[in-house]
C-alpha positions as a printed NumPy array, in Angstrom:
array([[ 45.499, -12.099, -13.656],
       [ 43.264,  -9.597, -12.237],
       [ 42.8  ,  -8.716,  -8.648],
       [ 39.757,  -8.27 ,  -7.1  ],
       [ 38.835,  -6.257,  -3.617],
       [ 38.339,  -8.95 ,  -0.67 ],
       [ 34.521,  -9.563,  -0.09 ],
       [ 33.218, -11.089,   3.618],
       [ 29.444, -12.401,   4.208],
       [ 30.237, -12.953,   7.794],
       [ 30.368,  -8.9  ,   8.925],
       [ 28.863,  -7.92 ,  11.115],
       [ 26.971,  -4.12 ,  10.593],
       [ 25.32 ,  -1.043,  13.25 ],
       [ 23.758,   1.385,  10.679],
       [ 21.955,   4.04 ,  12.674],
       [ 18.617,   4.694,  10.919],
       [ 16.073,   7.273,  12.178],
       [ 13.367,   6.119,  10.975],
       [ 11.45 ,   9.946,  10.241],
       [ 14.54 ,  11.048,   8.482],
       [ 13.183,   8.567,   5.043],
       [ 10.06 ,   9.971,   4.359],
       [ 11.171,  13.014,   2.884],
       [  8.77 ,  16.176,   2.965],
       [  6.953,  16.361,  -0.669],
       [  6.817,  12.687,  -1.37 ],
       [  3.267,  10.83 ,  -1.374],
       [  4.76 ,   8.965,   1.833],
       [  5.101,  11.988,   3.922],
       [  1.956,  13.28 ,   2.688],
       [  0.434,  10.077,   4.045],
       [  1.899,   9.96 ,   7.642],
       [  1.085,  13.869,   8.177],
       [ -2.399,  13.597,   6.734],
       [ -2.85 ,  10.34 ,   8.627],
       [ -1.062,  11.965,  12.143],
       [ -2.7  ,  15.194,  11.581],
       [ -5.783,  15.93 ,   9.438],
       [ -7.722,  12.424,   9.325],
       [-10.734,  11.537,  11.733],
       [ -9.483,   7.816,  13.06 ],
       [-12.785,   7.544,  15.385],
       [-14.655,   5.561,  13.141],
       [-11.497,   2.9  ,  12.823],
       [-11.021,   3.068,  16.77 ],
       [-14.079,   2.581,  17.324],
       [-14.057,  -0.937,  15.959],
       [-11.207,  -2.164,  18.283],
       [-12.662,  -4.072,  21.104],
       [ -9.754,  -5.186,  23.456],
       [-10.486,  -2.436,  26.453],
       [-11.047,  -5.331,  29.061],
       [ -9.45 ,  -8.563,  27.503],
       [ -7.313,  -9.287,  24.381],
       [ -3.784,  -8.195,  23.522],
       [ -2.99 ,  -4.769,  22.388],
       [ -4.24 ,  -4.089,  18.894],
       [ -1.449,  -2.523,  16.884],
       [ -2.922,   1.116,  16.205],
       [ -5.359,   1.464,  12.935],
       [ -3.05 ,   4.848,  12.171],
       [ -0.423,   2.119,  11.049],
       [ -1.73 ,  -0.465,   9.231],
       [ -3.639,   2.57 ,   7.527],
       [ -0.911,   4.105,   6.318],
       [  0.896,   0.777,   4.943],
       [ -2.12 ,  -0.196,   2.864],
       [ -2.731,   3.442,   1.633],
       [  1.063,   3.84 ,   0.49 ],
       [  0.424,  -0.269,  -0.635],
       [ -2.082,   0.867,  -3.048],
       [ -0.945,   3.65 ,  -4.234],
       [  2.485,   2.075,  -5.455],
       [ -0.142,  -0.899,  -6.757],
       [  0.602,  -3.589,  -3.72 ],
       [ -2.952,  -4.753,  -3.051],
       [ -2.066,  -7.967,  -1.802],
       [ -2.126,  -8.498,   2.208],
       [  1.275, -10.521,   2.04 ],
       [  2.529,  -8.777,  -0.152],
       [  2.316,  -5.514,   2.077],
       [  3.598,  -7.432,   5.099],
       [  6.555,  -8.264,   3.504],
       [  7.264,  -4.588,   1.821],
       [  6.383,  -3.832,   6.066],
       [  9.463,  -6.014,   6.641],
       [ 11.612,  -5.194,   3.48 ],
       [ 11.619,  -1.875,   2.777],
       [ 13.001,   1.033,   4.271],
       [  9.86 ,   3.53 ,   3.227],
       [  7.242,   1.074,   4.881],
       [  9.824,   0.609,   7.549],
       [  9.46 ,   4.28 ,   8.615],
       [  5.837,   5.159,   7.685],
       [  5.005,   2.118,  10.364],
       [  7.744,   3.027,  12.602],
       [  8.947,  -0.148,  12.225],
       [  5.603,  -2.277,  13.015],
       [  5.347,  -5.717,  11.115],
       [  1.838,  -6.537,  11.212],
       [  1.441, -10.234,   9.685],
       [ -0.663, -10.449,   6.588],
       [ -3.672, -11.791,   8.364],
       [ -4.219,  -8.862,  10.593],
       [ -3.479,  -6.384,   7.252],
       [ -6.4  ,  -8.631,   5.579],
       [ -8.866,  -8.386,   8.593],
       [ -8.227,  -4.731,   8.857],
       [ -8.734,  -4.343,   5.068],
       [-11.965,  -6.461,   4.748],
       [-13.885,  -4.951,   8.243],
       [-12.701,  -0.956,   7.306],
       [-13.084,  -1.359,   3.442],
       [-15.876,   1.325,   2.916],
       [-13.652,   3.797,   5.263],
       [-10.483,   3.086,   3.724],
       [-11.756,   3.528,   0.085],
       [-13.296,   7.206,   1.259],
       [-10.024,   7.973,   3.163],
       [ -7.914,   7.035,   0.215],
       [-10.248,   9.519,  -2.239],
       [ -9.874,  12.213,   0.806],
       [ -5.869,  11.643,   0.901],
       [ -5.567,  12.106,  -2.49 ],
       [ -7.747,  15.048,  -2.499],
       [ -6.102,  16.603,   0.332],
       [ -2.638,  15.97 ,  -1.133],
       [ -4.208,  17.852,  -4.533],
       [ -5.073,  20.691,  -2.198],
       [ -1.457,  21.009,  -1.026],
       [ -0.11 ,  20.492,  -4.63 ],
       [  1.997,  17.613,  -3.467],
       [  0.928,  16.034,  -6.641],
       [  3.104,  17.25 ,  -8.707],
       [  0.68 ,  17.632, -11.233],
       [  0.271,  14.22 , -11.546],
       [ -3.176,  12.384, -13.035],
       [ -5.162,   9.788, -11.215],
       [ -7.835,   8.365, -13.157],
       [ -9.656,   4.827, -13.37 ],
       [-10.921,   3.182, -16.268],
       [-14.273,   1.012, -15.837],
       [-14.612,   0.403, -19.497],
       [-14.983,  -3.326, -20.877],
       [-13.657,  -4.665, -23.908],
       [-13.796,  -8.125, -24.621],
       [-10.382,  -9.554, -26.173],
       [ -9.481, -12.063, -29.115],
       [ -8.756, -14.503, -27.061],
       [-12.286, -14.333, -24.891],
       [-15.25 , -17.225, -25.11 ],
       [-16.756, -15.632, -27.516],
       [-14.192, -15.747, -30.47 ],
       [-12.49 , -19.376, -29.213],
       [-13.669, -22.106, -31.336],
       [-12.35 , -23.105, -35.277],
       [-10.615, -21.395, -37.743],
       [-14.239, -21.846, -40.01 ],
       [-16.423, -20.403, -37.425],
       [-14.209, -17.79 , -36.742],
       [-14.434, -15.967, -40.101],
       [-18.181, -16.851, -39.914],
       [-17.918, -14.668, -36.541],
       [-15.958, -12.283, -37.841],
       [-17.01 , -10.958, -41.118]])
C-alpha cells in the first residue's frame, strides 16, 4: 500500500514578505513603480481629488495608477478584475504596497482620468523604451476591420449564400 506524507489545512503560517523585494529591477513592474515614484507629473491626477476640508482620505492616484497600468499591460482591463489581482497576487500586492482599492473606486478613477491615463501609459512605455527595459519587445495595435463568416452579412440560407458568395 503506499504511504503518503501527512497533509494539515488547519496550520497556521507567518511568512515575512517585504513587499519591495517582488518587483525585481528590469521587469515592466519595477519600471512602473520607479517611473510612477520618480519621473511622472501626478499634478494633473491630484488635482482632481477634492477631500481637503471634508471626505475620507482618498487612497493616493500614484496607486491605483500603477495597478491599472500593470492591469493593462498584462491585458486585465476589467475594474474587478484588477481589484481582485490587488488582493490575489503578490506583484499587485507590492506595486500597491498592499492597498485594496474596491472595483468601484478603480472604475471612477479610470473613467474621470481616462485621457491622462491613456497619455501616461504611451509615455511609460516610451520611457521604459528609452531605458531598454523592453527587452526588445514589440507593442503594436491593430485598428483594421474584417468582417467574419459568421457576421450579418453572410447569415441567411445555404441558396443565398452561394448567391452572396460567388
Amino acid at each position: 500500500m503506499a504511504r503518503f506524507k501527512p497533509v494539515s489545512y488547519a496550520q497556521t503560517l507567518m511568512v515575512p514578505i517585504v513587499l519591495e523585494k517582488q518587483l525585481f529591477p528590469g521587469t515592466l513592474e519595477f519600471a512602473i513603480r520607479h517611473l510612477i515614484e520618480t519621473r511622472i507629473d501626478m499634478s494633473l491626477f491630484e488635482a482632481k481629488i477634492r477631500n481637503d476640508e471634508t471626505g475620507r482620505p482618498a487612497y493616493n492616484p500614484k496607486i491605483i495608477l500603477k495597478a491599472v497600468l500593470l492591469a493593462y499591460s498584462r491585458g486585465i482591463i476589467g475594474s474587478r478584475k484588477i481589484e481582485q489581482a490587488c488582493r490575489e497576487n503578490i506583484t499587485f500586492m507590492a506595486i500597491t504596497a498592499w492597498s485594496t482599492p474596491d472595483h468601484s473606486t478603480i472604475a471612477e478613477f479610470i473613467s474621470s482620468m481616462q485621457e491622462e491615463i491613456m497619455f501616461l501609459f504611451r509615455d511609460v512605455l516610451l520611457i521604459c523604451e528609452e531605458m531598454e527595459l523592453l527587452g526588445g519587445t514589440k507593442f503594436s495595435l491593430d485598428g483594421l476591420k474584417l468582417s467574419s463568416n459568421v457576421s450579418k452579412e453572410w447569415s441567411g440560407r445555404k441558396s443565398e449564400y452561394f448567391k452572396k458568395s460567388f
